[in-house]
TORMARKE-563743 format. One record per residue: z, x, y of N, C-alpha, C in turn; residue in one letter. Coordinates in steps of 0.02 Angstrom, whole numbers, plus 50000, padded with zeros to 5 digits. Layout:
BEGIN
[node [Z,X,Y],[Z,X,Y],[Z,X,Y],'a'] ...
This chain:
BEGIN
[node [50184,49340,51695],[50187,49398,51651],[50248,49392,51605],'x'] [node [50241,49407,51547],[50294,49390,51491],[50311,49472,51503],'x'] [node [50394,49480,51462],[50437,49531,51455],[50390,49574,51409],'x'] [node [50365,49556,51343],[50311,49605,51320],[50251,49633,51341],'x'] [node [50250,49611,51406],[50169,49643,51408],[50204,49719,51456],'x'] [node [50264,49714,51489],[50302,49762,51521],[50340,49829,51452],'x'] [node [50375,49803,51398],[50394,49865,51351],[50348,49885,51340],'x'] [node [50361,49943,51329],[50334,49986,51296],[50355,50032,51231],'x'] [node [50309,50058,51165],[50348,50083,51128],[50407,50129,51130],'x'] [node [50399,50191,51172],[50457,50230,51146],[50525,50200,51186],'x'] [node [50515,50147,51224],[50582,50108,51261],[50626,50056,51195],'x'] [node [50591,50061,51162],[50615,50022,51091],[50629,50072,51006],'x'] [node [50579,50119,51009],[50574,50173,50959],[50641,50189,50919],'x'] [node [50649,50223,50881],[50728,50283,50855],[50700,50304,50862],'x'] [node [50737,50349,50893],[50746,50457,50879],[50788,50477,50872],'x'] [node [50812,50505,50838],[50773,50554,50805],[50736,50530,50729],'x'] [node [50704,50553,50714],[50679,50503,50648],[50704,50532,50589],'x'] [node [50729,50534,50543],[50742,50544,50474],[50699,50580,50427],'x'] [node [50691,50633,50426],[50630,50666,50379],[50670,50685,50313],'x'] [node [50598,50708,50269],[50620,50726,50224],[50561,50783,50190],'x'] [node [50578,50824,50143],[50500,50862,50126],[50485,50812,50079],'x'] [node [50420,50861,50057],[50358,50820,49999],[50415,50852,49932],'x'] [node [50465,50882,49932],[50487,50891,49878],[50568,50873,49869],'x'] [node [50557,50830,49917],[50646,50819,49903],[50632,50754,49851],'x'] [node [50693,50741,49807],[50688,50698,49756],[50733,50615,49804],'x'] [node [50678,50571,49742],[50693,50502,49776],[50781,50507,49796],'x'] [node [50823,50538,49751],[50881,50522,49738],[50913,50543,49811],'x'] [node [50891,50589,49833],[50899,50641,49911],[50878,50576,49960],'x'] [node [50839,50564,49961],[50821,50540,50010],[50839,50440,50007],'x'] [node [50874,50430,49953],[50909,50368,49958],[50970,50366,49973],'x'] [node [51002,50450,49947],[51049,50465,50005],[51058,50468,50079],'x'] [node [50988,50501,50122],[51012,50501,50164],[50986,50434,50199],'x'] [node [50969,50377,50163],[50935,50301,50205],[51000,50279,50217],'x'] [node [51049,50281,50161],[51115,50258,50125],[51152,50298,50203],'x'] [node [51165,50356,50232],[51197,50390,50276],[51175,50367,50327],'x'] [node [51115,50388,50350],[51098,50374,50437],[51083,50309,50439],'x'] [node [51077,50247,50374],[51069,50192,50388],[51021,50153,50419],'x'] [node [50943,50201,50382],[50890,50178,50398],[50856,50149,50326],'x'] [node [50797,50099,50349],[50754,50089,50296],[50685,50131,50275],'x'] [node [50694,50169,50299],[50614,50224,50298],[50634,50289,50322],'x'] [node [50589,50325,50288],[50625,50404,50283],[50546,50434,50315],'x'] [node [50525,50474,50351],[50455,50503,50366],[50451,50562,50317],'x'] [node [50405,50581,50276],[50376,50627,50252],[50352,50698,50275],'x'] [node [50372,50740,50288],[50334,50808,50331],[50306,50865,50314],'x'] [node [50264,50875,50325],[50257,50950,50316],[50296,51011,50339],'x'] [node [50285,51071,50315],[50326,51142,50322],[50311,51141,50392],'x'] [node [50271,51133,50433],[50258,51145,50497],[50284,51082,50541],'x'] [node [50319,51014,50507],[50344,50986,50535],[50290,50904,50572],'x'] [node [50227,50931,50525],[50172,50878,50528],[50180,50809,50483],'x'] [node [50183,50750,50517],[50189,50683,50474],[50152,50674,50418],'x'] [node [50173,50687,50356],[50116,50669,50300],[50121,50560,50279],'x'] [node [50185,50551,50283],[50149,50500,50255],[50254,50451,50254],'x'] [node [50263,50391,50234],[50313,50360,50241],[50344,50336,50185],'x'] [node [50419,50333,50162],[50450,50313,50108],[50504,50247,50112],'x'] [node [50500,50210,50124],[50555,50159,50133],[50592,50108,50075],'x'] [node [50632,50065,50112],[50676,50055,50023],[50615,50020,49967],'x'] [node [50571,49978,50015],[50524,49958,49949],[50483,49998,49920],'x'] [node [50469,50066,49933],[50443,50105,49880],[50494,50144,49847],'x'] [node [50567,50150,49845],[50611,50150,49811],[50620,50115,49781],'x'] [node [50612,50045,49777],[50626,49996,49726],[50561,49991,49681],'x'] [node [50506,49975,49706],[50431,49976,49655],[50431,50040,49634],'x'] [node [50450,50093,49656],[50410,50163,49641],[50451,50202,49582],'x'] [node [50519,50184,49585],[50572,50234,49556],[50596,50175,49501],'x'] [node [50634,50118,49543],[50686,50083,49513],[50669,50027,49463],'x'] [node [50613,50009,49484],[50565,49964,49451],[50530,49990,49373],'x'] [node [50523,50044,49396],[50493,50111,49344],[50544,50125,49297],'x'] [node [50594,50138,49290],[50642,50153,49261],[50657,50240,49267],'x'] [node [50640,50266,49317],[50635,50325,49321],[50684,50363,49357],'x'] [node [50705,50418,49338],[50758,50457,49351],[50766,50457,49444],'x'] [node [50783,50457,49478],[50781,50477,49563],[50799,50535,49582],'x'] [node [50832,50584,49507],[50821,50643,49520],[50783,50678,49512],'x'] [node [50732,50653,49477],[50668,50696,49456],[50596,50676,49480],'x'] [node [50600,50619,49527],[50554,50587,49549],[50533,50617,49616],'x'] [node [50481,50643,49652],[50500,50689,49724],[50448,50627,49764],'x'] [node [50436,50646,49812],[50443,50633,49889],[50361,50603,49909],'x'] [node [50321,50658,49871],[50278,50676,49857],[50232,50624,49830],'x'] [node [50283,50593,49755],[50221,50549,49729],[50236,50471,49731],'x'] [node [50302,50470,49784],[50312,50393,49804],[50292,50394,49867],'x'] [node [50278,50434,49900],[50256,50418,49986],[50191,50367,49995],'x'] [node [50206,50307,50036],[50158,50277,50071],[50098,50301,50129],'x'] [node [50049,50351,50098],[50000,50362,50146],[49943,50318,50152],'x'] [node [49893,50309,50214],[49908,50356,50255],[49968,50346,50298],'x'] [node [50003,50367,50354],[50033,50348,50394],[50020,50313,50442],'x'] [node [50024,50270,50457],[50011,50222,50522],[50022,50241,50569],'x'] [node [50009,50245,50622],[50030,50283,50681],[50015,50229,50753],'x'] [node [50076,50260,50815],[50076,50232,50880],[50095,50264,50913],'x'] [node [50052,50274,50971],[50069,50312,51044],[50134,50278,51080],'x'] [node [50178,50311,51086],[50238,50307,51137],[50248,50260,51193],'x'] [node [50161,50254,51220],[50160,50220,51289],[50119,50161,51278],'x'] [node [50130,50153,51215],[50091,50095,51199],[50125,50034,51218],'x'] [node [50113,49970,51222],[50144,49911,51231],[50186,49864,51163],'x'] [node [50225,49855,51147],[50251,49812,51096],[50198,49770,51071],'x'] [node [50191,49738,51118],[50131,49698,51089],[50087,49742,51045],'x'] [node [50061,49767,51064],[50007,49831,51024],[50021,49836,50956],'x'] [node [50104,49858,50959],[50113,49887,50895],[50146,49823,50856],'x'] [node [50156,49765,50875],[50153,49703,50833],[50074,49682,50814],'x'] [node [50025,49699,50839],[49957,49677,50822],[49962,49710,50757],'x'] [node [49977,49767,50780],[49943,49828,50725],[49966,49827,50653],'x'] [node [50050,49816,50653],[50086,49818,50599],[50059,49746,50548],'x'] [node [50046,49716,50597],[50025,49624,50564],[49943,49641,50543],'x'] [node [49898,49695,50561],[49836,49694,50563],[49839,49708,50506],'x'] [node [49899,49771,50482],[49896,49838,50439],[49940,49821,50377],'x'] [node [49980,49746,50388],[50037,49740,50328],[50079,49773,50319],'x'] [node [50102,49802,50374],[50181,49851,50369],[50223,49822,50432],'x'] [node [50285,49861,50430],[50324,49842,50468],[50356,49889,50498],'x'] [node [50320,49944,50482],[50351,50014,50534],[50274,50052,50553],'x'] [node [50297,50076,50619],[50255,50143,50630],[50272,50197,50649],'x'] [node [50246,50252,50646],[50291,50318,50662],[50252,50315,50738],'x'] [node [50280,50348,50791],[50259,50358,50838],[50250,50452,50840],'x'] [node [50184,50445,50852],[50165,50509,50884],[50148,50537,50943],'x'] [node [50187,50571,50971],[50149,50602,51032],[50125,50686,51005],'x'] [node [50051,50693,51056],[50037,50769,51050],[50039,50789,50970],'x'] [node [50025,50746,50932],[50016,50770,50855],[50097,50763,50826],'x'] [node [50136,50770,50856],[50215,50777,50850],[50260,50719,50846],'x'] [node [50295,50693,50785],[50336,50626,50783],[50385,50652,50820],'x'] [node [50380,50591,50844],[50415,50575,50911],[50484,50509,50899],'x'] [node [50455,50465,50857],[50506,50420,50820],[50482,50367,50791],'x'] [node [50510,50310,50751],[50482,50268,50718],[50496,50215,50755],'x'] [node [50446,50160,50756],[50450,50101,50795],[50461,50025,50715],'x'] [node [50501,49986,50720],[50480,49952,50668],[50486,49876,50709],'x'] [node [50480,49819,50668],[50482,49742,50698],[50557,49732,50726],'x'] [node [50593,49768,50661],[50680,49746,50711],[50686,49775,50766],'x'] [node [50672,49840,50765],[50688,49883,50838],[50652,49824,50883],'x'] [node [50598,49799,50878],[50555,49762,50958],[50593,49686,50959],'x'] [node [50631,49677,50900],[50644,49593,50899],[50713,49608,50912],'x'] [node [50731,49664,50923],[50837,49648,50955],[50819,49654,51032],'x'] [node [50760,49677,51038],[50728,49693,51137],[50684,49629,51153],'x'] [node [50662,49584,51131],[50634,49541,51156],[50622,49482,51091],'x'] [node [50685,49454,51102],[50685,49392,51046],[50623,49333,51072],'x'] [node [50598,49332,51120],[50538,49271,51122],[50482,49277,51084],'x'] [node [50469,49339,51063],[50417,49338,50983],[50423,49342,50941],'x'] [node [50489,49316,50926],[50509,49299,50856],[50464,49254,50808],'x'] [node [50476,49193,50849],[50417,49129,50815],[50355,49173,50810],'x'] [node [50312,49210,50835],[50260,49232,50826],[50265,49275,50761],'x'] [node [50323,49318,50775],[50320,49388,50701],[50323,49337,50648],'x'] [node [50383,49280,50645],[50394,49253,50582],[50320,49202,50543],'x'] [node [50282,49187,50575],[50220,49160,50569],[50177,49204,50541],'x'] [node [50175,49296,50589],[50133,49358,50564],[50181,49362,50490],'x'] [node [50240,49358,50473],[50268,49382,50440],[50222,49355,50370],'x'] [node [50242,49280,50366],[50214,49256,50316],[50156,49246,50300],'x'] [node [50107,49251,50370],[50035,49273,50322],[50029,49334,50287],'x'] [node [50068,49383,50306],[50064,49450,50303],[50103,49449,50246],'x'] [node [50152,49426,50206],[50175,49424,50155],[50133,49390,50095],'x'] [node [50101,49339,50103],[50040,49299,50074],[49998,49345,50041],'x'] [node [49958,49392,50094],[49913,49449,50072],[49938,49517,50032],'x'] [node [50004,49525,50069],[50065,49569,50006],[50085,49528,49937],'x'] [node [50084,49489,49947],[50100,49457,49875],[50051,49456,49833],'x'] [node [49980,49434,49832],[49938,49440,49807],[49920,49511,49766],'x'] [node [49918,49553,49836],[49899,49643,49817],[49956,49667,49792],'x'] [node [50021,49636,49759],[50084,49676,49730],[50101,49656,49694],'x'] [node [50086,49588,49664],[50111,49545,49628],[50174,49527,49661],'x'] [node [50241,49516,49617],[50297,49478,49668],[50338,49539,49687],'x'] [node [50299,49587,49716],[50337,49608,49727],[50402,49602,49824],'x'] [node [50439,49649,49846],[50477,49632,49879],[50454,49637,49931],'x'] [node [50473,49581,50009],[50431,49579,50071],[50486,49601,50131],'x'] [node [50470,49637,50180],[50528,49644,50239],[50496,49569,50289],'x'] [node [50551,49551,50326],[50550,49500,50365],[50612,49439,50382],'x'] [node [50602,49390,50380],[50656,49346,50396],[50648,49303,50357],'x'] [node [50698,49283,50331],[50714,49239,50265],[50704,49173,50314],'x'] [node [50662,49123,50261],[50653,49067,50283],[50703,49012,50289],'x'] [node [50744,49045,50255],[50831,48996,50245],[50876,49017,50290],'x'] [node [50916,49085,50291],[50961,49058,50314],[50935,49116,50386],'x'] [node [50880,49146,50402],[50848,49161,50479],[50866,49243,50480],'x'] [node [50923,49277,50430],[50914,49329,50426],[50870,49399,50406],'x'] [node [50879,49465,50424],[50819,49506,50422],[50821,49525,50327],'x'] [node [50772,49525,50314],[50775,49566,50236],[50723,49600,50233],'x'] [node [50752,49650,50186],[50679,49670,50167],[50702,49684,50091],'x'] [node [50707,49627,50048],[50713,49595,49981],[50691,49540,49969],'x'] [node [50648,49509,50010],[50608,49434,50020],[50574,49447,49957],'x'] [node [50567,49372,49929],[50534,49359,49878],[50530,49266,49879],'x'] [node [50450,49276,49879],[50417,49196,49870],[50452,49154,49826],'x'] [node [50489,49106,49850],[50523,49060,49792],[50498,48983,49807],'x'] [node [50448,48945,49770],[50414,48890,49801],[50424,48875,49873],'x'] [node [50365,48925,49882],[50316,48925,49945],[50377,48952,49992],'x'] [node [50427,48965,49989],[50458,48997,50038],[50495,49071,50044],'x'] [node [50495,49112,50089],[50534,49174,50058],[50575,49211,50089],'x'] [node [50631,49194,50024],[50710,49211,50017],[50716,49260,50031],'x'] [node [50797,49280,50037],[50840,49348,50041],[50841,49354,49975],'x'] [node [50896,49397,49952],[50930,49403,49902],[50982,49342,49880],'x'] [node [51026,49341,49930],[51087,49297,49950],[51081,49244,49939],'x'] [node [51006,49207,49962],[50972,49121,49984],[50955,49098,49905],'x'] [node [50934,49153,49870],[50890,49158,49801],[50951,49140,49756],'x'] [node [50994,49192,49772],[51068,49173,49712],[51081,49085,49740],'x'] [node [51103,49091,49803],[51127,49025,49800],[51081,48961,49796],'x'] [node [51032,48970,49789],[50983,48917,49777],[50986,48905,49708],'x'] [node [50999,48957,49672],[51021,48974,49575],[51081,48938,49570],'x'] [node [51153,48944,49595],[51178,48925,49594],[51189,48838,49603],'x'] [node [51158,48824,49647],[51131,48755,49684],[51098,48708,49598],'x'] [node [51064,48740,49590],[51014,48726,49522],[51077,48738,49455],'x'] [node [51092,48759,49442],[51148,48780,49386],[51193,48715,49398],'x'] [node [51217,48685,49445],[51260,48645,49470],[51239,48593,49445],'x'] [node [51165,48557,49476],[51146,48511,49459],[51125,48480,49398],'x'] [node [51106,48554,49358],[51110,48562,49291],[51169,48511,49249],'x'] [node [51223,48538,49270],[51280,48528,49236],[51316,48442,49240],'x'] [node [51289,48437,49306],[51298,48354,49327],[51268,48302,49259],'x'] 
């Protein structure tokens, strides 16, 4: 029996999760990713019901990409629905099928209709590094099929260079960079240039 078939989601999860309304503006809520130091913000209703998910890449395609104010932009018309969702007592494994089935990299966990917390790939990969090789394999098919449906736009996962987490990946012949790997590969090229 491997260590994953024993976790379970909410043994890996955050809680409390980070909400925000359907009317707070992008600018609000890149504040508070920027504070509690998350990548995804949950969406809610007045009654406290999950509508739907905002994270930094629909801040970057939705707002920044756009050229659009983040104060006047709300909550509302950048949210990623539907929401993906996972039971608490589910198995890691489960919710690595799912996220790789579904092309995301977070799920909100629900119990009883009620978020309960968000589960994403880092939370399960600082608890059980032996499926790493597996995510980074899901990663890049799963980026393959995001690239296509986004154009270039930006991928979460592990940079093929230097093994760190991003979620600023971008395909650079056939492989995909950080931010960091991208400059210095520019740099690398500028150099040789000059030789």
């Amino acid at each position: 029996m491997r260590i994953t078939d024993e976790v379970l989601v909410r043994e890996v999860m955050s809680s409390p999760v980070i909400e925000c309304s359907l009317d707070e503006s992008a600018q609000e809520i890149a504040e508070k990713m920027m504070k509690y130091k998350v990548g995804a913000v949950i969406v809610t209703s007045d009654d406290g019901s999950p509508l739907g998910i905002i994270t930094k890449t629909d801040l970057v395609e939705k707002v920044i990409a756009k050229n659009a104010r983040p104060s006047d932009v709300r909550a509302r018309d950048i949210m990623s629905t539907p929401l993906h969702t996972i039971d608490p007592e589910a198995k890691i494994e489960d919710a690595v099928r799912k996220m790789s089935k579904l092309g995301v990299s977070r799920l909100a966990v629900v119990y009883k209709n009620k978020l309960a917390g968000i589960v994403s790939l880092k939370d399960i990969l600082q608890v059980t590094p032996e499926i790493l090789e597996i995510v980074k394999e899901n990663m890049k098919i799963m980026g393959l099929r995001l690239l296509r449906r986004s154009g270039e736009g930006y991928l979460e996962g592990y940079c093929d260079s230097c093994g760190e987490w991003s979620d600023m990946l971008l395909n650079v012949e056939g492989q995909y960079l950080c931010e960091d790997c991208r400059l210095d590969l520019l740099r690398r090229r500028e150099g040789e240039s000059e030789e």
